[in-house]
N, C-alpha and C positions, 0 to 999 in steps of 0.2 A: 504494500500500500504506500505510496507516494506520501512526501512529508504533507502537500497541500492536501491532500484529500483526508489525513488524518486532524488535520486542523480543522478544516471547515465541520467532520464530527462533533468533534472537542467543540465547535461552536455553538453547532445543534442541540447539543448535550449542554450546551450553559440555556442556549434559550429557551429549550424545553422546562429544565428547574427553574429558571425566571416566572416563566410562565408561570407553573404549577405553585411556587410560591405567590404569587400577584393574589390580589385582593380579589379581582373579577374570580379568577380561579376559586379560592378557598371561600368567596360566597357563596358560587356554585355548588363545591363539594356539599358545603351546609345546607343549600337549598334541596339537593337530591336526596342527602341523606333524611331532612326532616321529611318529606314525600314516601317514602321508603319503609319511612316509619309511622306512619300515619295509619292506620287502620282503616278509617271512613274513607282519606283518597283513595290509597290500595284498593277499596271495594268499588268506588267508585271508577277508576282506569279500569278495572275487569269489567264494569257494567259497558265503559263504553268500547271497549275492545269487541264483545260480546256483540254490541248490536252492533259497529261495523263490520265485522265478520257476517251476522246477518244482511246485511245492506248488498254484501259484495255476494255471498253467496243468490237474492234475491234479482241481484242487478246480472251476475252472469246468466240465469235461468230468465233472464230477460222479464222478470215478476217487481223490480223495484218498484216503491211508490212512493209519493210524494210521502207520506204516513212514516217507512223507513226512513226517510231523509228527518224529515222533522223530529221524530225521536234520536235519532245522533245525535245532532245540533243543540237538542235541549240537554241530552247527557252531556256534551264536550262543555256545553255553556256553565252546566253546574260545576262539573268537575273543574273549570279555569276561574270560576267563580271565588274557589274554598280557598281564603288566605294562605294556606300551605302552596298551591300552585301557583297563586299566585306570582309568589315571591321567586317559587322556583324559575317559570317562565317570566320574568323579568331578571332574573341571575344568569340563565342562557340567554338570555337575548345580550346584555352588559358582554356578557366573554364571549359568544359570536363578535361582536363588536371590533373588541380588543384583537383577536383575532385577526380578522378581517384586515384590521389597522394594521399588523404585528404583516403579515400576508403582503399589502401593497411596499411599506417598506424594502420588503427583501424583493419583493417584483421589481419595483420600481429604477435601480441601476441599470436592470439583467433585460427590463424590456420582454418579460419573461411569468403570466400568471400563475405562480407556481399553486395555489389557490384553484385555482381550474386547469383547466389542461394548457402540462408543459412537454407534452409528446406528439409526436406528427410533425409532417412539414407544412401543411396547406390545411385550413377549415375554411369552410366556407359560411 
């Protein structure tokens, strides 16, 4: 392994601990873990996993209806409702963010989205 390629590691390896120490980070971790531990969310993400599974199963069998749709939507509603997810889906959306920012940075020299695709010669 080439001296450069073992640095630019070593680099990835400091930004990834940067990262994972960052606040955006370790609000996240808090925020999943509180979710996680929630009893009432937990039950709730199975209710709505449960009827979108029904939705997809009713929509391939070509049976969906307006009736499946509106049940999701009111379960996603409640489930994003309850302060615990809240918190969570504003703590992922913060470290998306960071992310994303953290992302153009390293793009931005190399002219390069490493963030999206940095493979091919040509998209159209």
């Amino acid at each position: 392994m080439s001296t450069t390629t073992s640095q630019l590691e070593e680099l990835g390896t400091e930004l990834g601990e940067a990262i994972a120490e960052s606040p955006a980070y370790e609000r996240f971790e808090e925020a999943k873990a509180a979710v996680e531990n929630d009893a009432d969310a937990q039950e709730r993400i199975a209710e709505v996993e449960r009827l979108r599974d029904e939705f997809v199963a009713a929509r391939e069998a070509g049976e969906a209806s307006q009736e499946h749709v509106s049940k999701l939507q009111q379960a996603q509603n409640e489930l994003h409702g309850m302060p615990v997810m809240e918190e969570y889906l504003n703590a992922q959306e913060a470290l998306q963010n960071q992310l994303e920012a953290v992302n153009r940075s390293i793009s931005a020299p190399l002219d390069v989205d490493f963030g999206g695709e940095a493979g091919g010669c040509c998209h159209d």
